[in-house]
C-alpha positions, 0 to 999 in steps of 0.5 A: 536465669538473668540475661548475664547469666544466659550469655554468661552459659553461652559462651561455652557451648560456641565450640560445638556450633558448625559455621558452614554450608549446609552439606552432606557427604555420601558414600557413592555419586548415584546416592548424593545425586539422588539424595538417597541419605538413608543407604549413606554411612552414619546417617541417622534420622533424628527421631527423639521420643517424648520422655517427659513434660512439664508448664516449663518444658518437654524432654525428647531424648535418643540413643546414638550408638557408637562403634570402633569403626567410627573412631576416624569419623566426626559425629554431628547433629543437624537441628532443624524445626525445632520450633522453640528455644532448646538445650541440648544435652549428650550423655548428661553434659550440655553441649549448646544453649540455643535461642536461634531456633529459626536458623537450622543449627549443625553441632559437633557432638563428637567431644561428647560422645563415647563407644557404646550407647549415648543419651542425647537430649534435648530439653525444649522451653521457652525463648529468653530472648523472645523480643529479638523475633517479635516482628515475625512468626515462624513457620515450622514443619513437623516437629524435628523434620530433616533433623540428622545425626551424620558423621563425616572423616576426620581428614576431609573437605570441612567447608567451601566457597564456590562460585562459578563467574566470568573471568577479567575479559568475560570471555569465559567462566571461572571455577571458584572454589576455595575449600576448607581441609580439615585434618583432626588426627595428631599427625601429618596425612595427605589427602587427595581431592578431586573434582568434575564439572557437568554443564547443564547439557549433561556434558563434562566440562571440567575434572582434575584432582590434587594432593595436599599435605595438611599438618596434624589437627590443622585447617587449611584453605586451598585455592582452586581455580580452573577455566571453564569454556562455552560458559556465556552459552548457560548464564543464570541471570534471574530470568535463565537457571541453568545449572552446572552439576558439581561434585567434589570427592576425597580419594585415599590409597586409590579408593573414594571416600566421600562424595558431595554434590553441589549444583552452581549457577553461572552468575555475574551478580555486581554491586554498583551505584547502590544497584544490583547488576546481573551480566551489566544490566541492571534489576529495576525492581525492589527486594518484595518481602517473601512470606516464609512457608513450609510447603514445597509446592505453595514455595514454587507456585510464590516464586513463579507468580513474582517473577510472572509480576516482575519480581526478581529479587525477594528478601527473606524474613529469617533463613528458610530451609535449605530446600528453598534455595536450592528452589530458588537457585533453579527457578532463577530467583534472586535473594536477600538473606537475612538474619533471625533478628526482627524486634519491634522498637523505637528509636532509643539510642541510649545503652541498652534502650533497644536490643541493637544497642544493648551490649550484652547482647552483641554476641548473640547478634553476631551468632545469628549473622554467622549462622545465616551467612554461611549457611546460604553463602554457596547459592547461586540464588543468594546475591546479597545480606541483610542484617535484621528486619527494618524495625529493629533498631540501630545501634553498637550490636549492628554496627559490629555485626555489618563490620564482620559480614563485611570482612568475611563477604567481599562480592555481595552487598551488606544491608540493614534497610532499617539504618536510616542512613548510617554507615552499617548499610551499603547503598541502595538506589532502588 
């Protein structure tokens, strides 16, 4: 297939794709604390068995049953550890053509999907786009690990931005949390939602719930902004991870429907000066590149020997599971994320000369950015973005891709180390 027609093919899949934090929802609290996934509604490892094999591809394939009772319900598919370039098919209709196989992938297959017994496929082969990663090798576990089907209601919280941080005066700490309701029913429904916050003592500190009225097949974005006390007493400031637990909820007719726990850090991370400050003072050590790896505990014992060494700040080389965040949130280490864009070129700024400056590639840029972004947006841990990897090249593809970012983040530093100098990078003095 032409590149033309590769991106020609994209295009009608970006509907499917899920750009949100990586989340999911359980029936009761002790099971979203716990992380017990298996006793929740609809959850569903992704397990496909071999069905065929050829020089060109590999063919897994499931069947996704689907009852009455799931008619209120979204069904999606969580990809992960895919290891290679894929299409995914339901029920013979391709749902997404994927060459980002770094960034784990969330899919809305309910479109797709009818009452009874579904086929989903995915067909395995060779990137198309090999070049936009040549700088880097990926560093996979089992094939399909943490890959999931799981369902969630039609009327629910679809996304969030959360940050718990000092108010105007510094005195105490902020609740920031802006949600996305989501109603996917024709008609007008209420929907209550609720929250509680635990400080890192184990003590409540803060819970409230509210009603909202959403228009049928709408989306809406509530503001939500209490004051929580006694805050400066557990700051996580890169040396300190304290955590506050977090739960949101959807109550209905008196009853609780879903549950989805979150842990946040209190944080005052500013950007100034071409330096990160962290509660006024500011880090003096450079962003270290973080060596990618699947093991948890090799993951814990890199993070303790940086910060042993002075190193508070790593920058990523493509996005890493989610289980590395939530790592990094509570050892107090900070973080750059950055895109699945690392090509190996030289400077030629003529149209096309090098994968940033080659048009026809502009949205796959920008899909990678979007993935990586909100993804990893509600760590504490996550205190500024980057682009691609330094050799990628400049030109039209980051320049449109460091506008959006810009739009979309206004707390967190922008980056593309490999700008020498141009505009579609913030500052840095390190």
């Amino acid at each position: 297939m032409s590149l033309t027609l590769l991106l020609a093919s994209v295009g009608w899949a970006q509907q499917s794709r899920i750009f949100r934090s990586e989340f999911l929802t359980y029936d009761r609290r002790e099971a979203g604390a716990a992380d017990k996934r298996e006793g929740t509604n609809g959850y569903l490892a992704f397990a496909p068995e071999l069905i065929s094999q050829s020089e060109q591809e590999l063919v897994w394939a499931q069947r996704y049953d689907v009852d009455a009772a799931m008619n209120d319900y979204n069904i999606f598919l969580h990809l992960e550890n895919v290891a290679t370039a894929f299409t995914l098919q339901v029920n013979g209709v391709d749902v997404v053509c994927e060459e980002d196989f770094y960034t784990p992938t969330d899919l809305l297959l309910s479109p797709y999907l009818r009452q009874g017994a579904n086929d989903v496929v995915l067909r395995l082969r060779l990137s198309r786009l090999p070049h936009l990663m040549a700088g880097v090798k990926f560093q996979s576990d089992k094939l399909f690990a943490n890959s999931y089907f799981f369902i969630q209601r039609r009327l629910s919280i679809r996304d969030f931005d959360i940050t718990l941080r000092p108010d105007s005066t510094r005195s105490f700490g902020v609740l920031d949390m802006r949600l996305v309701l989501a109603n996917d029913f024709n008609f007008e429904e209420p929907i209550n939602v609720g929250y509680d916050l635990y400080d890192p003592s184990g003590k409540i500190v803060e819970l409230n719930s509210r009603e909202f009225i959403l228009d049928g097949r709408a989306l809406d974005t509530v503001n939500i902004a209490p004051y929580v006390y006694h805050t400066n007493n557990f700051k996580w400031d890169g040396t300190k991870a304290p955590l506050y637990t977090l739960t949101l909820y959807i109550k209905r007719s008196g009853m609780m429907w879903e549950y989805i726990p979150l842990k946040v850090g209190f944080s005052d991370v500013e950007w100034r000066d071409g330096k990160l400050f962290s509660f006024g003072k500011a880090l003096a050590s450079k962003p270290v590149m973080y060596e990618a790896t699947t093991d948890r505990k090799v993951a814990l014992e890199r993070l303790r020997t940086h910060k042993k060494q002075g190193n508070r700040l790593l920058l990523l080389p493509y996005p890493q599971p989610k289980w590395f965040y939530d790592m990094c949130d509570r050892e107090g280490v900070m973080v750059i994320d950055q895109a699945a864009l690392s090509a190996l070129t030289d400077d030629n700024r003529s149209v096309g000369g090098t994968p940033a400056n080659d048009p026809q590639l502009a949205d796959e840029f920008l899909l990678r950015v979007k993935k990586m972004y909100y993804r990893s947006r509600n760590h504490t841990c996550v205190v500024g973005f980057s682009l691609a990897g330094d050799a990628t090249g400049n030109g039209y593809n980051l320049y449109k891709a460091y506008e959006w970012l810009k739009s979309v983040e206004q707390r967190r530093p922008v980056f593309y180390f490999g700008s020498d100098g141009e505009w579609n990078s913030d500052k840095w003095s390190w």
